[in-house]
C-alpha positions in Angstrom: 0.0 0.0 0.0 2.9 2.6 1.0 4.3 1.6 -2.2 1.0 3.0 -4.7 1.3 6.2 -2.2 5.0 7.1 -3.1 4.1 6.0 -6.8 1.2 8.6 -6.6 3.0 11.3 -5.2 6.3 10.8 -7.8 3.6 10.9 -10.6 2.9 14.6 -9.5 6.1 15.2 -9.3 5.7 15.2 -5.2 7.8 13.3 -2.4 7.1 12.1 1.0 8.5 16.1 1.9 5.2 17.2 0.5 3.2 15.0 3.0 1.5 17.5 5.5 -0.9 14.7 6.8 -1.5 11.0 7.3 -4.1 9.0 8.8 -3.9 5.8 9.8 -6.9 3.8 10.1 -6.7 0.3 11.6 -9.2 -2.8 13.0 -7.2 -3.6 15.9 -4.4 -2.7 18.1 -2.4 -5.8 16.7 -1.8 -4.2 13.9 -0.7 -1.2 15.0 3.7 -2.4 15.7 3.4 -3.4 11.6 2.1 0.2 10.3 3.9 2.4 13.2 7.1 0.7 11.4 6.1 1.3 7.8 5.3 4.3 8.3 8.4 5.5 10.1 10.3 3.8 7.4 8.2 5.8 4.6 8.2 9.1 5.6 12.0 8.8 6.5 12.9 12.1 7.7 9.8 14.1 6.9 7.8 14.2 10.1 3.7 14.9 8.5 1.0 15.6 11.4 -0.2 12.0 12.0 -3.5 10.9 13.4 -4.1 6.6 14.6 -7.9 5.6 14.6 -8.4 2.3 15.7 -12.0 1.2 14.4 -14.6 -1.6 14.6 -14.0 -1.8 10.8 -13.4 -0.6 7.8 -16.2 -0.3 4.1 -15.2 -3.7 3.7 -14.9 -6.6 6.0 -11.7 -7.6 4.3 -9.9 -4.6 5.1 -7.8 -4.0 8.0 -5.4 -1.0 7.1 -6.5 2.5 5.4 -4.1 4.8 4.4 -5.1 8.6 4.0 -2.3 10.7 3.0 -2.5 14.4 2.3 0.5 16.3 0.4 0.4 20.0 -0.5 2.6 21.5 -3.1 
């Protein structure tokens, strides 16, 4: 998933520098060590106001991460 996000930024000619917010949301606390990491890992050293919602679910039953980035120019 981080991997279409960076694809969609590069494709406006953006980088994880142009991230001003992300929101995480996730089904359950198990999951929160996985994204904490990944998400570290993506933003490197750009540090984007971030925002953890941990939910009863998600629009469908098969998800379990959602991803909402927003990047300004």
């Amino acid at each position: 998933m981080l991997d279409k996000i960076t694809a969609a930024l590069e494709e406006h000619h953006l980088t994880v520098n142009n991230l001003v917010k992300i929101t995480i949301y996730i089904t359950g606390v198990g999951y929160l060590p996985g994204e904490r990491s990944k998400l570290i890992e993506s933003v490197g050293e750009s540090k984007p106001t971030s925002t953890l919602v941990v939910g009863a679910g998600l629009i469908d039953p098969d998800f379990k991460v959602e991803i909402d980035r927003i990047a300004a120019f």
